[in-house]
N, C-alpha and C positions, 0 to 999 in steps of 0.2 A: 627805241633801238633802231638807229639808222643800219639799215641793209638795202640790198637789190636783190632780187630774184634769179631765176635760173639764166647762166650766161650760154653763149653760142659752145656748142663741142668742139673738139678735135676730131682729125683725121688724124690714121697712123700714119702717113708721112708726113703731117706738119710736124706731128710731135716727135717724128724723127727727127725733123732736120732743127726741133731744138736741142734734142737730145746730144745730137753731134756738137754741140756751139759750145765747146766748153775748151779752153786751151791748154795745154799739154806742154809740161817743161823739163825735158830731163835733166838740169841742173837741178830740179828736186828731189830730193834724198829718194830713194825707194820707199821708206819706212813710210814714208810721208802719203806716198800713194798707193800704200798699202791698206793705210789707216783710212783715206778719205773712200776707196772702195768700201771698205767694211763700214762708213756711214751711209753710203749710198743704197747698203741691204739694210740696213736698219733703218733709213729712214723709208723702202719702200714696204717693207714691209705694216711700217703703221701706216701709209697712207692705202694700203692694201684692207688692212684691217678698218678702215672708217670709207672701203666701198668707192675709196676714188684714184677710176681705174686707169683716168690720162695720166696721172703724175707716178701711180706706178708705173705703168708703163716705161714712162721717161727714163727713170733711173735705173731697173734694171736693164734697158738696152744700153745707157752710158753706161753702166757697170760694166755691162757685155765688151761695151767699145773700148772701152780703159782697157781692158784685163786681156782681149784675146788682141786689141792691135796696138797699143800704145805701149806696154810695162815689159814685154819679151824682147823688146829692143831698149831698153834702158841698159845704159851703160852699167847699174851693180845687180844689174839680174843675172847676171852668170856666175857671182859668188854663191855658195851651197847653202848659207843659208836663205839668201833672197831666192834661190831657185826651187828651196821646199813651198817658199810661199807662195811662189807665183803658179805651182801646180795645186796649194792648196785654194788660192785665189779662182783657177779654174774649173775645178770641180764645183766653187760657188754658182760659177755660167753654168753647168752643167745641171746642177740641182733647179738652179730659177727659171730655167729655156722655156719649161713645158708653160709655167707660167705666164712665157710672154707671149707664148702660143694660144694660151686661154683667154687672153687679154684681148689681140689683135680682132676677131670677129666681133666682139661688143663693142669696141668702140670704132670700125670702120659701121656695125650695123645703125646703130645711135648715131655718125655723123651722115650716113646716107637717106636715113629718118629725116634729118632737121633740110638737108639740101633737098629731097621731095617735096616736103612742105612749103619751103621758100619759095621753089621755085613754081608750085600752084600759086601763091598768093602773088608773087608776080605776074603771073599769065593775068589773073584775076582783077589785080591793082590796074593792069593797062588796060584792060576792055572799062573798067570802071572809069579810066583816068582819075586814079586817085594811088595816093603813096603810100607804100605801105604801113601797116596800124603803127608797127615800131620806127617807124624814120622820124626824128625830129622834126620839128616845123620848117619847112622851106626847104627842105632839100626832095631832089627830083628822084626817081627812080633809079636812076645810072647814079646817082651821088650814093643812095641807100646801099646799093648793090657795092658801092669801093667802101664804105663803110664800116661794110660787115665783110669784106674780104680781109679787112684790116686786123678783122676781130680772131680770136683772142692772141693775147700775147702769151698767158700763162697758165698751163694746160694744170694746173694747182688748184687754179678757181673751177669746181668739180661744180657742173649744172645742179647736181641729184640735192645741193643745199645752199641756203640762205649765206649769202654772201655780205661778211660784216666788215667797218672800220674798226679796228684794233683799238684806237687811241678813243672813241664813244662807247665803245663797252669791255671796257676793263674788269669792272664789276661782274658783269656776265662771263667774264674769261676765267674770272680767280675763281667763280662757283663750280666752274667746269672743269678747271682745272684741278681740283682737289678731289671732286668726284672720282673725275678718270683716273687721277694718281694712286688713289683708294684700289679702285677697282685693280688697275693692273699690280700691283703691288699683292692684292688676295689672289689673281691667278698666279699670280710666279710662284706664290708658295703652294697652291693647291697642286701645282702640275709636276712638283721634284717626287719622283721616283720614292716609294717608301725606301728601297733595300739601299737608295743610294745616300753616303753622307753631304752633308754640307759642301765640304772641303772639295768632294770630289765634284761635284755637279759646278765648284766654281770651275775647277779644273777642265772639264769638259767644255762651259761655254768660251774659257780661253784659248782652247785647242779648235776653236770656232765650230764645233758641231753642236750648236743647242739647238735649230730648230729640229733636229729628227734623232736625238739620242735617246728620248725615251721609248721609240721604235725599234732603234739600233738594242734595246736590253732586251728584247722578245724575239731577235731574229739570229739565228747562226749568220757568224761570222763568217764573209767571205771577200775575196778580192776583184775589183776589175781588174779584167786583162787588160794589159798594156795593150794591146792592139786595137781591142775595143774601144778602151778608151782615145785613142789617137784616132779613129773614127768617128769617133760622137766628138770628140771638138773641132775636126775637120766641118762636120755638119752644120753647127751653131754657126763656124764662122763662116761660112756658106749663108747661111739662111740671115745672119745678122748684118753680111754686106748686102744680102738685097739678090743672090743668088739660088737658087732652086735645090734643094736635093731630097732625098727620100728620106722620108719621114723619121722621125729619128724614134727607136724602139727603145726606149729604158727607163726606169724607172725614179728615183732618187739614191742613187749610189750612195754608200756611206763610206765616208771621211775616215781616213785611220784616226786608229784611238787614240793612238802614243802621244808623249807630251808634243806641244808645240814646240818649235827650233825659229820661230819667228822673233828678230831682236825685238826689244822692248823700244820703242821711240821714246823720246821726250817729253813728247804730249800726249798724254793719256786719252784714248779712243775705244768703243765700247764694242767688243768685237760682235762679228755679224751674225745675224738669224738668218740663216740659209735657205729657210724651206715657208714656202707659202702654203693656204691653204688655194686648193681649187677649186672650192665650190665660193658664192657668196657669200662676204663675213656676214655671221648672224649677228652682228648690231646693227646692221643696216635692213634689215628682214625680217627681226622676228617681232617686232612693233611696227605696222604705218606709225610716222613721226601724226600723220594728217588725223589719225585717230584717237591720239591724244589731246589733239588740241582742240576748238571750236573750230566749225566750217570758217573755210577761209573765205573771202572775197570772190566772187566767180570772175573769171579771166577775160578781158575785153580781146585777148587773142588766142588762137588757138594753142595749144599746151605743145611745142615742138620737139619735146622728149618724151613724152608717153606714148605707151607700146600702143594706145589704141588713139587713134590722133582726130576722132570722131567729135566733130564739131558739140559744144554744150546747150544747154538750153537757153534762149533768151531769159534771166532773171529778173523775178518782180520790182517793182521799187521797193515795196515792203524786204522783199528778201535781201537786196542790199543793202538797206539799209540797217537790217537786223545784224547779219553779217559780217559789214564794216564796223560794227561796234564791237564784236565777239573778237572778231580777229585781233583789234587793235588792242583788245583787254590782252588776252592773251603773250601775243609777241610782246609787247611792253615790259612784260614781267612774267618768263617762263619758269615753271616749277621744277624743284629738284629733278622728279622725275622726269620730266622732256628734257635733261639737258643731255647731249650723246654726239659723240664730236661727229660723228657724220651727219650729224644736223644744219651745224656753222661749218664755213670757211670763213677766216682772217683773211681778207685782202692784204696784199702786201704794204710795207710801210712806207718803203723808202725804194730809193736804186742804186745800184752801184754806180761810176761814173760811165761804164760801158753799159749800160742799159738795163743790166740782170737784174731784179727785181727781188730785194732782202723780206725776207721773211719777219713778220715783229716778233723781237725776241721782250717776255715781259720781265721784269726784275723786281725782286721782295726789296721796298724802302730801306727797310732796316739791315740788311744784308751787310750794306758796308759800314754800318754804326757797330755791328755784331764783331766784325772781322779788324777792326780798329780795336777793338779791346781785346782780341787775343791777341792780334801782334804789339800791343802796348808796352810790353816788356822788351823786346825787342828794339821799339823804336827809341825809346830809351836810352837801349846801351849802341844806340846808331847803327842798328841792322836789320837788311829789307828782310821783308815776308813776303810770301805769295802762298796764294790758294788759286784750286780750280774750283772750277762753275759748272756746274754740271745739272742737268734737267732732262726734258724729255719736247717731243712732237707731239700737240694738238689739234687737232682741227687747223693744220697748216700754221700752227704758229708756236714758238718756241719758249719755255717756259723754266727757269733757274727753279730750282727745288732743295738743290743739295748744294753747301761750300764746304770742300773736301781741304784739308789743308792737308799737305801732303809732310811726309818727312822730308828735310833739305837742310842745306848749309848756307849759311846767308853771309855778305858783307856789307858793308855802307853803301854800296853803289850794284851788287849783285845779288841774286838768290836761283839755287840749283835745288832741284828735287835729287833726293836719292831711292836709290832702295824700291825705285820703282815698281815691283814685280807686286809687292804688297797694294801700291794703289790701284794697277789696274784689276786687279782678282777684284776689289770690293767697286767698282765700277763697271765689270763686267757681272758679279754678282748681284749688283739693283740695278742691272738693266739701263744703266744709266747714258745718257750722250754727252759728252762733252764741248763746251757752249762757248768757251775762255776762261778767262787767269782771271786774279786781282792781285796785286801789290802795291807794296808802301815804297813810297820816298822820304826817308826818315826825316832828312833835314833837306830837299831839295823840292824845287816846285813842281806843279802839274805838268808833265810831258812827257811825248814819248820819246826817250833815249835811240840810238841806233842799236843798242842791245834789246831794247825791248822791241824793235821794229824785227827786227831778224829775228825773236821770239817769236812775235805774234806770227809772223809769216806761216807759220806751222803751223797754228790753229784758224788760218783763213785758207789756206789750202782745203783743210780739212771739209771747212763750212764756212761758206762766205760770208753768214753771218756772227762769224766769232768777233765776239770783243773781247777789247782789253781795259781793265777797270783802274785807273793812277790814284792812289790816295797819296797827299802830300798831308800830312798831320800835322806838323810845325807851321803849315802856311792856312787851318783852313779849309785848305780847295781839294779836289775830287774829280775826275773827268771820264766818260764813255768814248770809246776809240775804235776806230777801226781803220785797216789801210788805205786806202784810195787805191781805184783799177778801175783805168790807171789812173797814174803815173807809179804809187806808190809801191802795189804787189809786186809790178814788175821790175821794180828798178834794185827794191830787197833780192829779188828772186836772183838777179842777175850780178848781183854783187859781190867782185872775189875781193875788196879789202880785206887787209889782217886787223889783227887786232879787237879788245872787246870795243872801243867806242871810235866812230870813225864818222865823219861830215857824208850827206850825200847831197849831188847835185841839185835834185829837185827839193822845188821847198814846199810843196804841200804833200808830203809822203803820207799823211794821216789825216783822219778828219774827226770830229764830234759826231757820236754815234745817237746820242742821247737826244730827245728830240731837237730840230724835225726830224730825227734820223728813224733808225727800225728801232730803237729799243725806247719803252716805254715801262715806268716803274707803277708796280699796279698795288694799290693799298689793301692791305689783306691777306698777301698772297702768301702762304707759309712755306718755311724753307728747314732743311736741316744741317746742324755742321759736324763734321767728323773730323776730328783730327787725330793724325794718325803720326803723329812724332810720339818719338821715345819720353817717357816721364822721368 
C-alpha cells in the first residue's frame, strides 16, 4: 500500500487565501449557488467528522464568503423566493461561525508547533553544516527552506493520516467504503426521533434543519429578533473579512419550521447539515489508530505534529528490525477493524486545467452495464434516459453508491427530469451527494452535445468533480466527461445562444474524465438503483 506519511500543516491564513480562490459568476442561476453552498456544509461536515480540521475549515469560511458577500448581490436575490433563501442560507453562517472559531486556535496552534520545530532544526542543521533530515539529496538549506515554503497546496491532505494513491488501493477503498456506508447508514436511522414519522423527518431535512431538529423537539419554541439577528451577521461578517468585533453571544438559533419556499433546481443536491459538533469527532479519539496496529517504525525525525515534540530514543537494530517487519505486515493488509476514514487520505487524482486539484471519484464497473438494461426499452423505441449518480465523502475521496433514475420525459436527442420534489425528499432522505448524470445516445456516438454541456455546467458548479457518463449502445462506446476550466466552464457559463443545440467557439470545451483523469472504476464496489418513474 503505497502512501507517505504526515504532510506540512496549514496556517489560517494560507487556508484562507485558498479559501477565497474560488470564482464567482452571477450569470449563474441562483439556484445553482444555492445548491453548491449546501454541498459546501455537507461536505464540511464529513470532513469535520473524519477530524480533519484544515479542510473544514476551508469550506465553511467559503461558505461564509459565498453567502454573506457574493449571493446578496446577485441579480435574482431580490425575487421572494431567492430572498427566503438567502436568509435561510445565512442563518447557515450563523449556526457554523462558532465552529470556525473552534477551529482557528488548533490549527494556528499545530502550524505554530511545526514552524518552532523547523526552525530549531535549522539553527541546528547550520552549526552542524548539514541539511535538514527531510531536504532531498543535494539541495542547500536556503533550497530546503523555498521548498517547504512551497508546501502544501491542499489543506485536504489532513497530517493526523496516512496519505494514499487512489488508483493503488482501490481495493482498500471499496473495503472502506462499504464499511463507512454501513456505518452511517445505521446512524441515520438510530438518530430519527421516535414521535417523529418518516415523511416528516424527510420534510425537516429539506427545509434544511437536520443537523439540530432533534434539539429543536425538546426546546420551546421561540424567535430571533430581527435586530439581533442583524447584529450577529453584522459580526460574522466583521470577523470573516479579517475585522475585530465582540465576541459574538449566541448560541445555535433554530431555523423556522414551515415548509421550504426554496425552488427545486434541475439538478438534484442534498441539502445541508447545519450544525457541527464542538468537541472532537469520536472516531478519531476513541481508538489510538497506533494501538491497534503493531509498533510502527521508529522515526529518523522528529514527529512535527505531536503535542509533545520530545525527542525519541535512539532504537536498537534488533528493534528495527523487528519493527520494520510488523509494520510492513500490518499496513500491507489492514483488518476490518483498522479501517476508519480518518485513518487514509486519498490524495488527489487529477487537476483541473487552472490548477484546483479533483478529488478521485471511484465508480461501481457494472453501473453502466446495469443502467443500459433499464434504459433498453427506451433505446429501442429511440429515446434518451438519464439517471443521477449519487454517493457520499470518504476519507477525501468520492464514491457512487446509489443510480437514482429519476422520473422524466425523454426524446431521441433529449431527456428532462420531472416531478422533481419526489427525487430530492429520497436524496435528502439517504443522505445522499449528488456526483453527476448518466445517459444514453440511442442511435448517436460518444459525445458531449452542447445540451449536455450546458447540463453538466450545473452539476460542476455544484462540485468540480461532477461527471457526465455518455453511453452510445448502437455504437459500443461509453465515455467519463468533464468540463475543462478553463476554457470550457466558462465559455458554457457565459453563453447566451438560443436554442437546444448550438456550435461553440472553443474546441476543447470537455475532456476524459476517466483515467488519467480523477475517476477510477473500482471492482467490487456495490451500488444501489432506484427508480422512481411511474409503472
Amino acid at each position: 500500500m503505497a502512501g507517505r506519511g504526515p504532510v506540512q500543516p496549514m496556517s489560517v491564513e494560507q487556508i484562507v487565501q485558498q479559501a477565497d480562490n474560488f470564482e464567482y459568476n452571477p450569470l449563474v442561476p441562483f439556484k445553482h449557488w444555492s445548491r453548491s453552498a449546501g454541498t459546501l456544509i455537507k461536505e464540511a461536515e464529513i470532513y469535520d467528522h473524519e477530524g480533519n480540521d484544515q479542510q473544514t475549515y476551508l469550506l465553511l469560511f467559503r461558505h461564509a464568503r459565498l453567502i454573506l458577500d457574493k449571493l446578496p448581490t446577485h441579480p435574482e436575490a431580490r425575487s421572494k423566493e431567492n430572498n427566503i433563501a438567502l436568509q435561510q442560507l445565512q442563518n447557515d453562517v450563523l449556526r457554523n461561525f462558532p465552529k470556525l472559531e473552534n477551529l482557528k486556535p488548533r490549527i494556528n496552534k499545530r502550524y505554530d508547533r511545526y514552524a518552532q520545530i523547523l526552525k530549531g532544526r535549522s539553527q541546528a542543521n547550520a552549526a552542524n553544516r548539514q541539511v535538514l533530515p527531510t531536504s532531498p539529496p543535494g539541495l542547500t538549506d536556503a533550497q530546503n527552506h523555498k521548498a517547504h515554503a512551497r508546501l502544501p497546496s491542499d489543506p485536504a491532505l489532513s497530517h493526523e493520516s496516512e496519505t494514499l494513491s487512489a488508483g493503488e488501493n482501490r481495493d482498500l477503498a471499496v473495503r472502506l467504503a462499504h464499511k463507512e456506508i454501513r456505518r452511517r447508514a445505521t446512524a441515520r436511522k438510530a438518530i430519527r426521533h421516535p414521535g417523529v414519522l418518516e415523511e416528516e423527518e424527510q420534510g425537516r431535512r429539506t427545509a434544511r434543519i437536520l443537523g439540530d431538529w432533534e434539539e429543536t423537539m425538546t426546546k420551546d419554541e421561540h424567535k430571533t429578533d430581527h435586530d439581533t439577528l442583524s447584529k450577529q451577521m453584522y459580526n460574522v461578517r466583521m470577523q470573516v473579512n479579517g475585522f475585530k468585533s465582540d465576541p459574538l453571544q449566541y448560541g445555535s438559533p433554530r431555523p423556522e419550521s414551515q415548509k421550504s419556499h426554496i425552488l427545486y433546481p434541475t439538478v438534484p443536491l442534498k441539502s445541508a447539515h447545519s450544525q457541527f459538533r464542538s468537541s472532537t469527532p469520536s472516531d478519531t479519539h476513541e481508538e489510538s489508530h497506533a494501538a491497534s496496529l503493531p509498533p510502527q517504525r521508529p522515526p529518523k525525525n522528529v514527529d512535527l505534529f505531536a503535542e509533545d515534540s520530545a525527542l525519541p530514543r535512539r532504537p536498537s537494530k534488533e528493534d528495527i528490525m523487528h519493527t520494520d517487519f510488523q509494520s510492513r505486515s500490518a499496513i500491507a493488509s489492514p483488518s476490518q477493524q483498522d479501517l476508519k476514514p480518518s485513518t487514509f487520505t486519498f490524495k488527489p487524482s487529477a487537476f483541473l486545467e487552472n490548477g484546483t486539484p479533483l478529488r478521485t471519484i471511484f465508480l461501481p464497473p457494472d453501473l453502466r452495464h446495469r443502467f443500459l438494461s433499464i434504459a433498453l426499452p427506451n433505446t429501442k423505441a429511440n429515446l434518451e434516459t438519464c439517471g443521477i449518480l449519487c454517493g457520499t465523502l470518504i476519507s477525501n475521496a468520492l464514491f457512487i453508491s446509489k443510480l437514482v433514475i429519476p422520473e422524466q420525459e425523454s426524446t431521441s436527442d433529449t431527456c428532462e427530469t420531472v416531478n422533481e420534489s419526489n427525487l430530492f425528499d429520497y436524496v435528502d432522505g439517504e443522505d445522499l451527494m449528488v456526483l453527476g448524470w448518466i445517459h444514453t445516445h440511442p442511435t448517436q456516438t460518444c459525445f458531449m452535445s452542447s445540451r449536455d454541456l450546458h447540463t453538466h455546467s450545473g452539476y460542476q458548479v455544484m462540485m468540480p468533480e461532477s461527471i457526465a457518463i455518455v453511453c452510445a449502445p448502437s455504437k459500443g462506446d461509453w465515455g467519463v466527461f468533464r468540463l475543462t476550466d478553463p476554457p470550457g466552464m466558462k465559455a458554457v457559463l457565459n453563453c447566451t445562444q438560443s436554442g437546444l443545440f448550438h456550435p461553440h467557439a472553443e474546441s476543447n470545451m470537455y475532456t476524459d474524465a476517466l483515467r488519467p483523469g480523477h475517476v477510477y472504476e473500482a471492482k467490487g464496489l456495490q451500488f444501489d438503483v432506484v427508480d422512481m418513474r411511474p409503472r
